[in-house]
C-alpha positions in Angstrom: 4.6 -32.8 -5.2 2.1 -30.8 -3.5 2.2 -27.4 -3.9 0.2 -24.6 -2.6 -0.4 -20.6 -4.3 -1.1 -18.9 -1.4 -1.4 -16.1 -3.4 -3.3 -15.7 -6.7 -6.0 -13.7 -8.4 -7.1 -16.3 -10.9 -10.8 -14.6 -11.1 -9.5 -11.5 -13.3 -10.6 -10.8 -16.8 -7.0 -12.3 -17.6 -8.5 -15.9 -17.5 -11.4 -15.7 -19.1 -10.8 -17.7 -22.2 -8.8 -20.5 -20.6 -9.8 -20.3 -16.9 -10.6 -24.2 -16.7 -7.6 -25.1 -18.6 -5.1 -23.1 -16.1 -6.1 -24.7 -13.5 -5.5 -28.2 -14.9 -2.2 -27.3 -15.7 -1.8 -26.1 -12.3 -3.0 -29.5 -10.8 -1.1 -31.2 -13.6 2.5 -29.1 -12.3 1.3 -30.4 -8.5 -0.8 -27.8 -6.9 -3.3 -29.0 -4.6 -4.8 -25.6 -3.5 -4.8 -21.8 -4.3 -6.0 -19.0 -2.2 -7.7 -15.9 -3.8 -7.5 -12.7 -2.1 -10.5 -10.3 -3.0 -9.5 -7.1 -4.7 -13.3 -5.3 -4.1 -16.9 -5.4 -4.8 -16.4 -5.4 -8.8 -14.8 -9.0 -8.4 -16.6 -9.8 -5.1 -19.0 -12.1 -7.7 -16.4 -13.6 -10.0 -14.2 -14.6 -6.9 -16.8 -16.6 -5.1 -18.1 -18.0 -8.2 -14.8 -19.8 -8.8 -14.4 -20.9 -5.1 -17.9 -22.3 -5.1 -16.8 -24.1 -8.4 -13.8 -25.2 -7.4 -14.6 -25.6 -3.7 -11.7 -27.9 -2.6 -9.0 -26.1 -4.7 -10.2 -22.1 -4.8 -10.0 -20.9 -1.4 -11.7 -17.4 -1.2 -10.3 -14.6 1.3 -12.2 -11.4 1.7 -10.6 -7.7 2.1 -10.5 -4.6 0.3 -7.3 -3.7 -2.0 -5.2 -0.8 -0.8 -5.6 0.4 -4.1 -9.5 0.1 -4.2 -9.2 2.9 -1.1 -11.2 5.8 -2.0 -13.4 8.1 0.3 -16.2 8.0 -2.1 -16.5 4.3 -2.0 -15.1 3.4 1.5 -17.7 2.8 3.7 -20.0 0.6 0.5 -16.9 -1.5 0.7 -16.2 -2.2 3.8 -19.8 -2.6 4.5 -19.4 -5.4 1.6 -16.3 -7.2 3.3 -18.1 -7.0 6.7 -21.2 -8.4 5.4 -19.4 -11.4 3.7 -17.5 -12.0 6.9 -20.3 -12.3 8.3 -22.2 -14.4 6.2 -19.9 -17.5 4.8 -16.2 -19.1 5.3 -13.2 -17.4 4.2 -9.3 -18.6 4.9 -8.5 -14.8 5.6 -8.5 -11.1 5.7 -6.7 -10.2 2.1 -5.8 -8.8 0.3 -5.4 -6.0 2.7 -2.3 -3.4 3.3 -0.9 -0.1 2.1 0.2 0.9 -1.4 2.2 4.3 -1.6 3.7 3.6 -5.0 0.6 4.8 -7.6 -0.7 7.1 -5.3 -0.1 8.3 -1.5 -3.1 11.0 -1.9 -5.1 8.2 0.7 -2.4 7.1 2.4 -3.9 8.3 5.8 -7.0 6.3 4.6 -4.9 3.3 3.9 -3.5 3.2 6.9 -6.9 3.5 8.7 -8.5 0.9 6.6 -5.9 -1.6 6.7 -5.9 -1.2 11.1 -9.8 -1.7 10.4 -9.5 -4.5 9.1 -7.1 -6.0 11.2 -9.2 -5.5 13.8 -12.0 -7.9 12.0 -9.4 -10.4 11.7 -9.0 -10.8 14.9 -12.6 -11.0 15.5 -13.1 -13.7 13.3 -9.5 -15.7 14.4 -8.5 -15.3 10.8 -4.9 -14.4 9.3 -4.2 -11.4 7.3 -2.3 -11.3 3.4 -0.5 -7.8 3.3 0.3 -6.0 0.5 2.6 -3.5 1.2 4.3 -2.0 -1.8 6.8 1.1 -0.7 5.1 1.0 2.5 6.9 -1.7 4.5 7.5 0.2 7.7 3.9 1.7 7.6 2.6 -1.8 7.3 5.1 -3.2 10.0 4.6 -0.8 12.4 0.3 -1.2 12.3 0.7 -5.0 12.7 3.1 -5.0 15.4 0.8 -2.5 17.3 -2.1 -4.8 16.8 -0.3 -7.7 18.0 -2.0 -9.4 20.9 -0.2 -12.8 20.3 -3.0 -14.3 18.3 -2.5 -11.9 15.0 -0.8 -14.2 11.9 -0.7 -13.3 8.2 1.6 -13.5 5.8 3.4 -10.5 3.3 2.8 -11.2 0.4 4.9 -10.6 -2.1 8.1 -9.7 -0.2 10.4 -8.3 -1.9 12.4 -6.2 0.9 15.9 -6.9 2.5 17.2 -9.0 5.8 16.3 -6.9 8.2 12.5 -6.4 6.9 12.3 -10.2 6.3 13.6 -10.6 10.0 11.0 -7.8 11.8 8.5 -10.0 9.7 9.9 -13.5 11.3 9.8 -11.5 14.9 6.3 -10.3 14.9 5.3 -14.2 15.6 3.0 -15.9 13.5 3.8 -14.2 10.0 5.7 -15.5 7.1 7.3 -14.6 3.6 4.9 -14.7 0.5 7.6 -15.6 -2.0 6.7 -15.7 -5.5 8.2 -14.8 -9.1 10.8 -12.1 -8.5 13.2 -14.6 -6.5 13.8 -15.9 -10.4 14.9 -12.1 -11.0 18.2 -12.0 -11.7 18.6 -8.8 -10.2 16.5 -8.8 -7.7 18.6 -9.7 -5.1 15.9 -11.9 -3.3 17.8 -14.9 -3.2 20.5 -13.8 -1.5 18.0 -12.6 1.2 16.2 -16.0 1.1 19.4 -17.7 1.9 19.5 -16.2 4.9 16.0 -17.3 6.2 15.2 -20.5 7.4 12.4 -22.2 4.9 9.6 -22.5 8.4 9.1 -19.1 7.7 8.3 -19.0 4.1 5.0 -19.5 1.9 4.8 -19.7 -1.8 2.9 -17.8 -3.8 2.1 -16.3 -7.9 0.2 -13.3 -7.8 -1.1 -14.2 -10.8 -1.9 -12.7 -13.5 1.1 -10.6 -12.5 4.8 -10.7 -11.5 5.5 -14.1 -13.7 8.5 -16.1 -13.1 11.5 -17.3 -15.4 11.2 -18.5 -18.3 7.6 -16.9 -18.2 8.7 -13.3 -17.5 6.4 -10.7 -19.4 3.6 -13.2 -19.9 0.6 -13.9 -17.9 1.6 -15.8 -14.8 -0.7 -18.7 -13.7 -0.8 -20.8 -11.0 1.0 -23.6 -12.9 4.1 -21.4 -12.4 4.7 -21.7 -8.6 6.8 -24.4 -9.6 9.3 -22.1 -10.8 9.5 -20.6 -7.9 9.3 -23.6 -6.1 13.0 -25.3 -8.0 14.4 -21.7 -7.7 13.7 -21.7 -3.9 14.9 -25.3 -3.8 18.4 -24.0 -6.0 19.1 -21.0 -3.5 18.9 -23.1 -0.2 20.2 -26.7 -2.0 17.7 -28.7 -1.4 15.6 -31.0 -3.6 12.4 -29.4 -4.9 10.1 -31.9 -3.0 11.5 -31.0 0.0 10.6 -27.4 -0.3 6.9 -28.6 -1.7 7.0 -30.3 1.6 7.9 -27.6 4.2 6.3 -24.6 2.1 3.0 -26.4 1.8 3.3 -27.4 5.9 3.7 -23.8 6.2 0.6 -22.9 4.7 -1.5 -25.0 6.4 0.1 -23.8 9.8 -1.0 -20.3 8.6 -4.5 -21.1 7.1 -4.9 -23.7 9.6 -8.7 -25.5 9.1 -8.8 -23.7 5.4 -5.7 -25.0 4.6 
């Protein structure tokens, strides 16, 4: 199989005593590449370290975290992510979006920020990875507004219903970051999948976090997008290697040269 985490921050603290032998077993359960979305300047180091490392298997993006929005620290930040734009290659804008469920005290900020950098994505032709958590139509709306027909991205971890999933599929050029909670059995996920056709869906861990059955409440790793992989596979009844196949085709239609 070939597999690809388009979604994974695999340059946290949480890998520090195994970080070499996670990603064997991640190239051991078929994964041929993982993207790493930046979170801010404190991991701005540790994220490029493991992309230089790694060069044909860690593929860095640069943004600032929703939740790293703070008017003290704003404009240092940004002037960091401009800077490495700049400066070197990077497969996207990300991790980049609005996040109203800690704490909506920025959330004009947020909403500034992320239409900020949407704006250097499209200066530098590069797609966006959204994180929008209880902020979908806040998200939705700035993207479709910034749509000039050459804007792409993906949402990453999507976890919404039909009609979100579909406004996604319509802005042109976006598709589903699906990752650990379709194995939830209450989610309610998979019956959404089921109703989207598989050109418009990525796969994705978010590890550290959001771990699929069997692994639920352990750290997820990269290794584990298989999971979500055979569950994908189980929901639209078709064999695994076929969803390997048209996930990973979907990634590298998003990321394009990066992918």
């Amino acid at each position: 199989m070939n597999l690809i985490d388009t979604h994974a921050h695999l340059y946290v603290d949480a890998f520090n005593n195994d970080r070499e032998a996670m990603l064997e077993r991640a190239r051991a359960a078929g994964v041929s590449k993982v993207y790493l979305p930046h979170i801010d300047s404190e991991t701005t180091k540790t994220l490029l370290d493991l992309a230089d490392a790694h060069p044909d298997f860690c593929i860095p993006m640069m943004g600032l975290h929703p939740c790293s929005v703070d008017p003290a620290t704003i404009e240092a930040e940004m002037k960091n992510v401009e800077s490495l734009l700049a400066s070197r290659s990077f497969a996207a804008v990300g991790e980049i979006g609005i996040d109203l469920y800690w704490d909506k005290t920025h959330a004009g900020l947020q909403k500034e920020i992320f239409a900020r950098h949407i704006d250097l994505a499209l200066q530098y032709d590069l797609p966006i990875a959204i994180h929008s958590r209880q902020a979908f139509r806040e998200c939705i709306e700035i993207v479709a507004a910034k749509q000039n027909g050459k804007l792409r991205g993906v949402f990453h971890c999507f976890v919404d219903g039909l009609n979100e999933a579909r406004e996604v599929i319509a802005l042109g050029g976006f598709y589903l970051g699906i990752g650990g909670v379709l194995t939830y059995k209450n989610s309610g996920l998979d019956a959404v999948i089921r109703e989207i056709d598989l050109q418009h869906i990525v796969l994705e861990t978010d590890a550290p976090y959001l771990p699929p059955v069997p692994h639920r409440g352990k750290r997820n790793e990269t290794a584990y997008v298989a999971h979500v992989a055979q569950k994908l596979a189980d929901v639209h009844e078709l064999a695994v290697e076929e969803i390997s196949r048209i996930t990973s085709h979907n990634a590298g239609l998003l990321f394009g040269k990066a992918s």
